[in-house]
N, C-alpha and C positions, 0 to 999 in steps of 0.2 A: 504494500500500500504506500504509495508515493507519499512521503512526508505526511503521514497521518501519524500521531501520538498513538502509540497504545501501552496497554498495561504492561505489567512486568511478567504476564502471561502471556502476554500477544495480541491480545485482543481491544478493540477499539473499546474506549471507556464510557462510551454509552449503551453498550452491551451489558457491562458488568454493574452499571453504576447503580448502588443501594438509594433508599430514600435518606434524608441527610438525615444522622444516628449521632450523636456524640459517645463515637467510641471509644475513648477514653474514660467513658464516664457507667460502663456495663456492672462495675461490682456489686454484687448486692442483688441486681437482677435476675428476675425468676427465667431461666434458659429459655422457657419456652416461650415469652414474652418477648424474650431477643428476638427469636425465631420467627415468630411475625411480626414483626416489625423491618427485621431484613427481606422477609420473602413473603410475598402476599398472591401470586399467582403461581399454580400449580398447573404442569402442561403434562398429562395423561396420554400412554402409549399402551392400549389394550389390545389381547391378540387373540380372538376369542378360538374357543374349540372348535374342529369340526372333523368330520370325518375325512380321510388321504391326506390331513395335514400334516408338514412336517414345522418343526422348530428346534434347533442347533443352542440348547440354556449356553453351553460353554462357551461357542462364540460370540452370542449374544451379551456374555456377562465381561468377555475378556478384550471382545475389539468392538462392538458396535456401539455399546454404551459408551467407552469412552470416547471414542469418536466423534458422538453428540455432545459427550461434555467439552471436548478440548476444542471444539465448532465454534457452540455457542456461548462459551465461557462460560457457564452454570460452575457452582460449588461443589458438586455430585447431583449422584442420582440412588434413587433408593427401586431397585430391581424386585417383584414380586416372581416368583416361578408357582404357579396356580395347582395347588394341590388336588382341590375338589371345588367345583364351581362354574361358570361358565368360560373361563379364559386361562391357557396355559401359559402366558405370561404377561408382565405390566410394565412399566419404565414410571417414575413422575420426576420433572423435572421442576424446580423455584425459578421463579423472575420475580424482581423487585415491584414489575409491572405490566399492565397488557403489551402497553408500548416497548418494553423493552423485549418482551418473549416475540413480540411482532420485526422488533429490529436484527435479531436473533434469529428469525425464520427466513430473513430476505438477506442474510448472510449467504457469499459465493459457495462457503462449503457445505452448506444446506443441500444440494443438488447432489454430494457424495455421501451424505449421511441417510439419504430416502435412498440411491441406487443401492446401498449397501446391505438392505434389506434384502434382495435377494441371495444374499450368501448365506441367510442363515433360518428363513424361512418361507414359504407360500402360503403364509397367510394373507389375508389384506387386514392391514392393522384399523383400527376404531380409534379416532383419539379424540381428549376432552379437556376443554379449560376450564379451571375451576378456581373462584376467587380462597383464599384459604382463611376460614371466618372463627378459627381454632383450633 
């Protein structure tokens, strides 16, 4: 990216950027109360069951996920593998905001993070954004 600033991750800092937190000032704070506060939209990757499906947990857990995280500079991601229910696996990612999970999807390596799905399944995935209200 020609003369654009980015973090110390890589990434442009309007990707990454939290709502303004005086973080210096966390002690004493209940963890989960950080927690949203830094992240308020949650972006869902559901992959539901079906019969002749296949889905690859290993690589799913060891290159695809990170992949999206090191895209769209997310903090992680917390991985479901579907025991009994209607879907064998989940992904959800945090954004600070819609706007920023939106700036995050119109990132150039977004285009290698969807082709990449077919390395590791045929499913068609379901996905869902949800504001995170606790």
């Amino acid at each position: 990216m020609s003369g654009r600033a980015l973090t110390s991750a890589g990434y442009p800092p309007e990707v990454v950027a939290k709502p303004h937190i005086d973080v210096e000032n966390l002690e004493g704070r209940d963890p989960f109360e950080t927690d949203r506060l830094l992240d308020m939209i949650r972006f869902s990757v559901y992959y539901p069951k079906s019969e002749g499906s296949t889905f690859d947990h290993d690589y799913y857990r060891d290159k695809h996920v990170p992949l999206a995280v090191k895209t769209w500079g997310t903090s992680g991601a917390e991985i479901d593998k579907g025991l009994d229910g209607p879907y064998v696996a989940a992904v959800h990612f945090k954004f600070a905001s819609q706007d920023d999970l939106s700036k995050a999807m119109a990132l150039p390596g977004t285009g290698e993070v969807l082709a990449d799905v077919a390395n590791y399944t045929n499913i068609q995935p379901v996905v869902q954004t949800s504001e995170v209200v606790g």
